[in-house]
C-alpha positions in Angstrom: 23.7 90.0 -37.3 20.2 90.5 -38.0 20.8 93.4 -40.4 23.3 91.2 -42.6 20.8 88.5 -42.8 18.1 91.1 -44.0 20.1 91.9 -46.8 20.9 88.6 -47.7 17.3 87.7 -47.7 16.3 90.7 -49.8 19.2 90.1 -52.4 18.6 86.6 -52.3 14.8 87.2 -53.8 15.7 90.0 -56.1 18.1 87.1 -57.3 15.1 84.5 -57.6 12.7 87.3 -59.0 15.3 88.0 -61.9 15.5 84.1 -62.8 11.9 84.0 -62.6 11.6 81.5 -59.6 9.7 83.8 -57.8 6.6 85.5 -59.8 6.7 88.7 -58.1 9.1 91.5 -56.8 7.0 92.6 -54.8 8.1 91.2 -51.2 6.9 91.5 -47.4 8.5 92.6 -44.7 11.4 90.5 -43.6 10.7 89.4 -39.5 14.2 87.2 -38.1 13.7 86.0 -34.5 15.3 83.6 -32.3 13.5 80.4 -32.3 13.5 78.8 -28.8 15.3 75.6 -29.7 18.7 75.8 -30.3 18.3 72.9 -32.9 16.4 75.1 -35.2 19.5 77.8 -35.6 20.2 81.4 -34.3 17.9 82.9 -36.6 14.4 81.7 -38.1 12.4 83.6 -40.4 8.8 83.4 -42.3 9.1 85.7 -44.3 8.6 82.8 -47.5 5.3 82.1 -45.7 4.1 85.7 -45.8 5.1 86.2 -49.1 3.4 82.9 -50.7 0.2 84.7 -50.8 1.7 87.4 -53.5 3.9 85.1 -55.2 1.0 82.6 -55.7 3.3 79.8 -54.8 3.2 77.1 -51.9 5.9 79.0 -48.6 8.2 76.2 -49.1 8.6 76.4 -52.7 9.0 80.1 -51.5 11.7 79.2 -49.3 13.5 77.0 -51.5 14.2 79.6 -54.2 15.2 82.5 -51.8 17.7 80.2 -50.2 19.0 78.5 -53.7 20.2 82.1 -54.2 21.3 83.3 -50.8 24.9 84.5 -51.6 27.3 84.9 -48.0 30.0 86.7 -49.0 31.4 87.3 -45.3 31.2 83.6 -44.5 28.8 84.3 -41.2 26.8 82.0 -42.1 27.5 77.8 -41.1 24.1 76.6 -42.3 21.0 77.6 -44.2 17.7 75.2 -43.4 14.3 75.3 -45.0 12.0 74.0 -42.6 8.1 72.5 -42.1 5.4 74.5 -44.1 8.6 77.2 -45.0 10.8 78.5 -42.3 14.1 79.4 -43.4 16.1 78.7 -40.7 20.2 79.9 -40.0 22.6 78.8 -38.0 25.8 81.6 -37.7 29.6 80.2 -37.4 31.0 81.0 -34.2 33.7 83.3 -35.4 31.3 85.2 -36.7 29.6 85.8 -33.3 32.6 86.2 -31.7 33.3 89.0 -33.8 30.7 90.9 -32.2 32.7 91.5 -29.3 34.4 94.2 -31.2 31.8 96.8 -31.6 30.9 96.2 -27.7 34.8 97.4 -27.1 34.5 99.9 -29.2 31.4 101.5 -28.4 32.1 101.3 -24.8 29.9 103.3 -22.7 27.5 103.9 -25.7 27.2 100.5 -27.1 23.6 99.9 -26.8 22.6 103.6 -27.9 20.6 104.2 -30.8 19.3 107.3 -32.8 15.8 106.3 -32.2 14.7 109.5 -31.3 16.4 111.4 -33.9 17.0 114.7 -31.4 13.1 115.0 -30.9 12.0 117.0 -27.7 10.2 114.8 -24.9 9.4 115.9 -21.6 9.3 113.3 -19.0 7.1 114.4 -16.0 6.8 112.3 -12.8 6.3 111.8 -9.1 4.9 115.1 -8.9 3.4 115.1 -5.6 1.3 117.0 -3.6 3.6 118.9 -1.1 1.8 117.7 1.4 3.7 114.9 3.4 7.0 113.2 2.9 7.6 111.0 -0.3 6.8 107.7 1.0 7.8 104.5 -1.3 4.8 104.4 -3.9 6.5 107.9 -4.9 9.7 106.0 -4.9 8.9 103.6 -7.8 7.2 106.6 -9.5 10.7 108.1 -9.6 12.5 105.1 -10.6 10.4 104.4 -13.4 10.2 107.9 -14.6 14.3 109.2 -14.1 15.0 105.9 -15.7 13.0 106.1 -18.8 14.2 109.6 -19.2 17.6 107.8 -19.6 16.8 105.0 -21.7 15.2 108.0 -24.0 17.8 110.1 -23.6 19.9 107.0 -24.6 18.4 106.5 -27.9 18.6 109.9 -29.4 15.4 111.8 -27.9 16.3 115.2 -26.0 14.6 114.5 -22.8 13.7 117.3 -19.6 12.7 116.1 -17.1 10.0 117.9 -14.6 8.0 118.2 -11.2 4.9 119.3 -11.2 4.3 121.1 -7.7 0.8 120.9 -6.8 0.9 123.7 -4.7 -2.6 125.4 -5.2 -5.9 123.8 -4.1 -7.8 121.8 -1.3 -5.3 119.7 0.1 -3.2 122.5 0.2 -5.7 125.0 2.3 -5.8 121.2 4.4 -2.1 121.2 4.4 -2.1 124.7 6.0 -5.2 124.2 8.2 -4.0 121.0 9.8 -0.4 122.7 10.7 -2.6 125.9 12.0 -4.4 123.6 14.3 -1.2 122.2 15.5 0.3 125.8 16.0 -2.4 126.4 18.6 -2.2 123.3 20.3 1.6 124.4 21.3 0.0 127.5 22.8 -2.7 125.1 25.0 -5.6 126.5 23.3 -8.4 123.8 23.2 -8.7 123.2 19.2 -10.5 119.9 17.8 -8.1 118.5 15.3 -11.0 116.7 12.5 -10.2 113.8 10.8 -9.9 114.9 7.5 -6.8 116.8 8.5 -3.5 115.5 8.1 -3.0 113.4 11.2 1.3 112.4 11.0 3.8 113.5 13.5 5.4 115.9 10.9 2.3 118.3 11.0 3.7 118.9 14.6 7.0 119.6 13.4 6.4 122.2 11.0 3.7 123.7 13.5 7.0 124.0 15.8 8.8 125.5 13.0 5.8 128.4 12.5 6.1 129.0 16.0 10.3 129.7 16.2 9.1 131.8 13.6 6.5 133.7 14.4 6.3 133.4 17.7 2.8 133.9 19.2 2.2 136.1 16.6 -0.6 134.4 14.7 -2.6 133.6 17.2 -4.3 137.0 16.7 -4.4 137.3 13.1 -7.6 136.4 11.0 -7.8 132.2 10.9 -7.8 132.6 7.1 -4.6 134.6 7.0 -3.0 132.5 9.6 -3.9 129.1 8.1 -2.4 130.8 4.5 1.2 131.4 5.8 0.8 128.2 7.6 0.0 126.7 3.9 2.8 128.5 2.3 5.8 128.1 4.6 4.4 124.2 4.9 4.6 123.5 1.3 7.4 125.4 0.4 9.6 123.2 3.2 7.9 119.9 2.2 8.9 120.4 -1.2 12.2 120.9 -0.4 12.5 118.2 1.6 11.3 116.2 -1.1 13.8 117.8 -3.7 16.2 116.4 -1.1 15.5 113.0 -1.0 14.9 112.6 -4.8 18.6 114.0 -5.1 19.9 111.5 -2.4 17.9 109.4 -4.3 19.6 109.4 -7.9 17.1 111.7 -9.5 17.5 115.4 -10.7 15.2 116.8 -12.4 15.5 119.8 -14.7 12.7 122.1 -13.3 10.4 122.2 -10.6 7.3 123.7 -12.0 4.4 125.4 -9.9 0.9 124.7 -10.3 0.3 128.3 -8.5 2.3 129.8 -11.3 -0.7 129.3 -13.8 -2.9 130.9 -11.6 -0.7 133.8 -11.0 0.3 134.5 -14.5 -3.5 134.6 -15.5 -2.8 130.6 -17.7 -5.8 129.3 -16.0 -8.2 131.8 -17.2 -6.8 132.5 -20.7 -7.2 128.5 -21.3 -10.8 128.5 -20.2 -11.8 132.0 -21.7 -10.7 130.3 -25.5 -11.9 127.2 -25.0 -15.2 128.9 -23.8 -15.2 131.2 -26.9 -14.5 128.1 -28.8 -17.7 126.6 -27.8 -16.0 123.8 -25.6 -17.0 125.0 -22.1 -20.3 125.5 -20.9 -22.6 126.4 -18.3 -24.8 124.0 -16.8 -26.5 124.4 -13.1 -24.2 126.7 -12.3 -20.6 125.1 -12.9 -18.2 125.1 -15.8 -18.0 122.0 -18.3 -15.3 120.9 -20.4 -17.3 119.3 -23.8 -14.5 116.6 -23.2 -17.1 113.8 -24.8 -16.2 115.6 -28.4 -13.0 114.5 -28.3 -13.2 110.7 -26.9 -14.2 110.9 -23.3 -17.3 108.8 -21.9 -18.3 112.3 -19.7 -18.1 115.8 -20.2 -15.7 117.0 -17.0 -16.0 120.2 -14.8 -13.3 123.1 -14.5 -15.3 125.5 -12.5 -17.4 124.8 -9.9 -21.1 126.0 -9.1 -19.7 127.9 -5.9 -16.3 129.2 -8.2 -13.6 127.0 -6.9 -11.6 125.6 -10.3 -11.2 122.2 -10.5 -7.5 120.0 -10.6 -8.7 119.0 -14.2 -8.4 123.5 -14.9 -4.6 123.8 -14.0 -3.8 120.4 -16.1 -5.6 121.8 -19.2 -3.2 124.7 -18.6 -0.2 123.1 -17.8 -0.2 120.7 -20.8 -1.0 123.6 -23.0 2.2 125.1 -21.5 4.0 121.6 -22.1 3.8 121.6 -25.7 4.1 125.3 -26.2 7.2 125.0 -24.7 8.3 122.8 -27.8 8.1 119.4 -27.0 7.1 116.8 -29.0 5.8 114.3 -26.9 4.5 115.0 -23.4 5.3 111.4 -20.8 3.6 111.3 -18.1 4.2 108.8 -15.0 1.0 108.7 -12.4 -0.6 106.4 -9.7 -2.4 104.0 -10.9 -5.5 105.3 -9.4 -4.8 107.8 -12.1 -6.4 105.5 -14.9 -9.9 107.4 -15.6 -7.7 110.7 -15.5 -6.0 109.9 -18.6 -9.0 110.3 -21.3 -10.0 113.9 -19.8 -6.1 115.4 -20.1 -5.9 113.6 -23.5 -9.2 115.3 -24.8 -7.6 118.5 -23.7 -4.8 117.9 -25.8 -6.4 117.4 -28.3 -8.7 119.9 -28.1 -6.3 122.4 -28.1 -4.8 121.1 -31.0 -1.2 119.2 -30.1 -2.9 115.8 -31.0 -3.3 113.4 -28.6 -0.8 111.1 -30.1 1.8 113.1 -28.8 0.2 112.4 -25.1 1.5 109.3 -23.1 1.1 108.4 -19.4 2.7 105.6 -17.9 0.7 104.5 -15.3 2.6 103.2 -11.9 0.7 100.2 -9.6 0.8 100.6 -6.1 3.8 99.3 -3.6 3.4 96.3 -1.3 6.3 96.6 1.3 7.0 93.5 3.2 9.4 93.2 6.1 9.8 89.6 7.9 7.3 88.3 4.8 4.7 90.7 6.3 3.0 94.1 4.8 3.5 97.0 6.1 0.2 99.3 7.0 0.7 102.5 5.5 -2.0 105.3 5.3 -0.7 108.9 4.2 -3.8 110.7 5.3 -3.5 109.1 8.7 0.6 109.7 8.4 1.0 106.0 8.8 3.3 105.6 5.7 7.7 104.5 5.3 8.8 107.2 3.6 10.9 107.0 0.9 14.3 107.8 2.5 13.8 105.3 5.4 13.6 102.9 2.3 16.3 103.7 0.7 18.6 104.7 3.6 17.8 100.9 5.3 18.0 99.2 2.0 20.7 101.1 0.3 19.8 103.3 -3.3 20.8 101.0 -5.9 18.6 97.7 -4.6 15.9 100.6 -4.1 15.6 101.7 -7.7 16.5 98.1 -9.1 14.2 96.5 -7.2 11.0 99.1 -7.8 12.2 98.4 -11.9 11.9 94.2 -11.4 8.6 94.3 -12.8 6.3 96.2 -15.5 5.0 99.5 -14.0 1.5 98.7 -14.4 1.9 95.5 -12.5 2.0 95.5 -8.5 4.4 95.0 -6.6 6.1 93.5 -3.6 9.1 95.5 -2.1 10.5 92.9 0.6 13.0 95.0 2.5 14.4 92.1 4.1 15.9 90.3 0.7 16.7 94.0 -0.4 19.2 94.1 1.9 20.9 90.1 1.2 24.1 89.8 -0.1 23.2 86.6 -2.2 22.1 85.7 -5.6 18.3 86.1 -4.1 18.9 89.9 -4.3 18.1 90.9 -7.7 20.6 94.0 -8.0 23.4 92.1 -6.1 23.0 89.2 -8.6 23.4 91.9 -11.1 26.3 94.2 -9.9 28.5 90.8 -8.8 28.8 89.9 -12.2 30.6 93.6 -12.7 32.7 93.0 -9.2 33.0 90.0 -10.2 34.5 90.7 -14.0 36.9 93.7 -12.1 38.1 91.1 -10.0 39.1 88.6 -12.6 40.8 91.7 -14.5 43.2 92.1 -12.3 44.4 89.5 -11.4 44.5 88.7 -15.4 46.7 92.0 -15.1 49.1 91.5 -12.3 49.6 87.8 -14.6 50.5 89.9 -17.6 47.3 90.0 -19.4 46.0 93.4 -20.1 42.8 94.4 -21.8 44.0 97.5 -23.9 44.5 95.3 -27.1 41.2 93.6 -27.4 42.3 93.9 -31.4 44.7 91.6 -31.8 43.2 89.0 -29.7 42.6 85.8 -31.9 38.8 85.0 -31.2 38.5 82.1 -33.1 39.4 80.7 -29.3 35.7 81.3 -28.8 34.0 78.3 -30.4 31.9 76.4 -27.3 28.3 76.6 -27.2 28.4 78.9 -24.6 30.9 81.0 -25.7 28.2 81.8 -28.7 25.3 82.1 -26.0 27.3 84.8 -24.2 28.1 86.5 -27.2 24.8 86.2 -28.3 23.1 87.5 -25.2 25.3 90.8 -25.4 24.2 91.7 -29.0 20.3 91.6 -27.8 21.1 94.2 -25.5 20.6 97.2 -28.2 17.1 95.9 -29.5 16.4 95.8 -25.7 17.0 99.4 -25.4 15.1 100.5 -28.5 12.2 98.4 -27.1 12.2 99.5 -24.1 12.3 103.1 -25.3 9.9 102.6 -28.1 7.2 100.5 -25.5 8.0 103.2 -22.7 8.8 100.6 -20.5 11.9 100.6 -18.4 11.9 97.5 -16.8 12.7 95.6 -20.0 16.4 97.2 -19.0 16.4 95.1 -15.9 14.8 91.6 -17.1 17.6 91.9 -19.4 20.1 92.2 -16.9 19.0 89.6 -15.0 19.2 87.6 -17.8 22.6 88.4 -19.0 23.7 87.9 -15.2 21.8 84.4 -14.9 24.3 83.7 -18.1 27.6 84.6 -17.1 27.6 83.7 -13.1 26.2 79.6 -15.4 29.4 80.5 -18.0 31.5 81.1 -15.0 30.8 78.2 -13.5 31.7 75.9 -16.0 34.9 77.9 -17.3 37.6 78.5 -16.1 38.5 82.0 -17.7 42.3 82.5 -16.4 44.3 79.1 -17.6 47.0 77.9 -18.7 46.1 78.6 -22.4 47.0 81.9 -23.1 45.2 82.1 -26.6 41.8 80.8 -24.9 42.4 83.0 -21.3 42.9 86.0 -23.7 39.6 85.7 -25.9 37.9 84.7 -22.5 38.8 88.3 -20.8 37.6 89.9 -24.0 34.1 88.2 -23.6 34.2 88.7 -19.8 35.3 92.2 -20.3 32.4 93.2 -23.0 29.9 91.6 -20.1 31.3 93.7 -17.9 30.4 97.1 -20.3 27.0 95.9 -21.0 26.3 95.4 -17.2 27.6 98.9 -16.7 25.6 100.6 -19.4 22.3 98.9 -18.8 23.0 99.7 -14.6 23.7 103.1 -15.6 20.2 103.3 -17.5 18.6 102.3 -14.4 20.7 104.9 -12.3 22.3 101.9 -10.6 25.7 102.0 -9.9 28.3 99.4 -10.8 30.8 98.3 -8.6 33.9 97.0 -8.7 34.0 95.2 -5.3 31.1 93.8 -3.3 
């Protein structure tokens, strides 16, 4: 509808222009939002305001002349308003809403989509974490928000990979392998003293019991280095595919699993440093390595060597996101912790330092998890292996309330995962208010069917039928749902997919309520299943960009 109206507008003033009632053809941009109160129409614009300024005339003298030659030549339009200092305000004729319904049928499974993205290359890069331990919940909304923006992007026109960066080089590695080494010789009753900067969970054990079935006794009189580096590698190698394990159970694939290790190996690391050192952007001071990051926006200059040799985390991600974009993409999305914040200026001076431009750079930044049970938090602590892990989440609460639930609010927001209302079957559950409405909708359908309605000619049904006030809310609601899309796509923000939702559901569980859509009116029960069935493909789509199934009982 908006579209239309835009034309009108912009005819309507070349129209004024020409009969010199306006003194100037050149025009602002034309904004058309919702107001809030009904009373003042479907649409409201300023645009007369914002052009008084060039046309030297008062915004209602604006308004008057656009809408003095407003032609409507497809009727949409009941009423045309000028109102206070200028608003032009429209109200739309019912058919005319009602006719939307037909592109939603049509569309089907794409309505919604958009070629926002115009085929450009995006990778989307998330969770990404240390092989260390188990995914535990935080990692869970990290992998909501990022496989679900990949599909919202993907939705829209972008060609989106997704990727896992395996952090399987460094410290907390050689800790990884040193804490299961410890635990190795524990099972043999040696007398070892197990520090507390090792990793302390049950799971250490477990894989120490898996490198002895393996090896037997056998590293017990190896060099503790050599010992504690196959400990490392087997350890990290069978963490990370426990975690590519869950993330499958868990709804999310992603396209490659790419090593950190690997840019040590194929020599990335140095070549990096050795141009950007010939460049004149690393330096030597007392010792260690610096990356002149402060000539390219960052408050500090940032070390990628240090004085005793050891290369810093900050080395490989200079690296990696030089192999990002040489790979061809044209925007690099990242999705971290939160406690990632101060990381983000560094790896975008390195970007931009090595010439991708640092517009092409975006991080989504993901706030920690509060998870309740009984109303209470839960203590977690990875270090000290205190932590839910990710599958007990969504194996107790089921996948779908899971990834719904971690996408209820902004990313950057905190949030309270209540495991307890995750698992209700009432309208207090979030995704089960959501999904009912397409149970719900499949339900009505067919018993509509075995009564002799059937929903393959959606055509010929007479729509006019469709002429309550909220018949047009309905209607109305389902046409926002592609500007939510391109929004949330173009903001990077995936929960505007389910605020939607919940909105849509919070309309037709109030429409159902009130009407009854199977009656004795055939001409009215037949334009009512067309509504009810175009809710039940907008449901669908926006579930499916969320990676949330729709069901058709409950």
């Amino acid at each position: 509808m908006k579209p239309y109206l835009e034309h009108l507008l912009r005819q309507a003033a070349a129209a004024a222009c020409q009969k010199n009632m306006l003194a100037s053809q050149s025009l602002p941009a034309i904004h058309l939002e919702e107001p809030r109160a009904e009373a003042h129409g479907d649409f409201s614009t300023n645009f007369a305001l914002a052009a008084a300024g060039i046309q030297k005339m008062p915004p209602r003298k604006v308004a008057e002349a656009i809408v003095a030659n407003l032609a409507d030549p497809e009727a949409r339009i009941a009423k045309v308003a000028v109102a206070g200092p200028g608003f032009i305000n429209f109200h739309i004729k019912p058919m005319a809403w009602a006719q939307a319904l037909g592109p939603i049928h049509a569309a089907g499974p794409v309505y919604g989509s958009c070629d926002l993205g115009q085929g450009a290359k995006v990778q989307v890069e998330f969770v990404s974490s240390n092989p260390t331990g188990p995914l535990h919940v935080g990692h869970g909304r990290g992998a909501a928000v990022g496989d679900s923006m990949a599909r919202i992007l993907a939705f829209c026109g972008f060609a989106v990979q997704k990727e896992y960066y395996v952090n399987d080089s460094g410290r907390q590695i050689q800790t990884l392998g040193r804490s299961v080494y410890l635990r190795y010789r524990q099972l043999f009753r040696q007398a070892v003293d197990f520090p507390q900067d090792c990793y302390q969970g049950d799971y250490i054990r477990d894989y120490a019991g898996q490198i002895k079935q393996i090896y037997g006794d056998n590293l017990l009189g190896r060099d503790p280095d050599e010992a504690t580096a196959i400990c490392a590698r087997h350890t990290a190698a069978a963490i990370t595919e426990q975690m590519r394990n869950d993330l499958i159970d868990f709804g999310v694939v992603f396209d490659r699993w790419f090593s950190e290790q690997s840019l040590y190996d194929s020599g990335a690391v140095d070549k990096i440093s050795a141009e950007l050192k010939q460049r004149g952007l690393i330096y030597e001071n007392q010792g260690a390595l610096w990356f002149k990051s402060t000539d390219f926006g960052d408050e500090k200059d940032r070390v990628v060597v240090r004085a005793n040799g050891q290369t810093t985390y900050f080395a490989s991600d200079i690296a990696y996101h030089h192999d990002k974009f040489n790979r061809g993409f044209d925007q690099v999305i990242d999705v971290w912790g939160a406690d990632h914040h101060g990381y983000i200026p560094r790896v975008a001076a390195a970007v931009e330092a090595l010439g991708w431009g640092k517009q092409r750079f975006h991080v989504i930044l993901v706030q920690l998890v509060n998870l309740l049970r009984a109303g209470q938090p839960v203590a977690m602590s990875t270090r000290a292996g205190e932590f839910v892990t990710l599958r007990q989440v969504f194996e107790e609460v089921g996948t779908d309330a899971a990834r719904f639930l971690f996408l209820t609010r902004s990313a950057d927001s905190a949030l309270d995962f209540d495991l307890d209302l995750a698992k209700q079957k009432t309208n207090d559950n979030p995704v089960y208010y959501v999904q009912y409405v397409h149970a719900r909708i499949t339900s009505m359908l067919a018993k509509a069917a075995d009564r002799g309605w059937g929903d393959s000619q959606w055509a010929d049904v007479d729509l006019g039928a469709l002429d309550s006030p909220d018949d047009v809310r309905l209607v109305k609601a389902l046409t926002r749902f592609p500007a939510a899309v391109a929004q949330s796509a173009a903001q990077r923000e995936p929960h505007r997919i389910a605020d939607y939702l919940m909105d849509l559901a919070a309309g037709f569980h109030a429409y159902y309520n009130r009407h009854q859509v199977l009656s004795e009116d055939d001409r009215l029960t037949r334009a009512r299943l067309c509504l009810a069935t175009a809710v039940r493909q907008v449901i669908a789509n926006g579930l499916a960009l969320l990676g949330v199934s729709a069901p058709e009982k409950m």
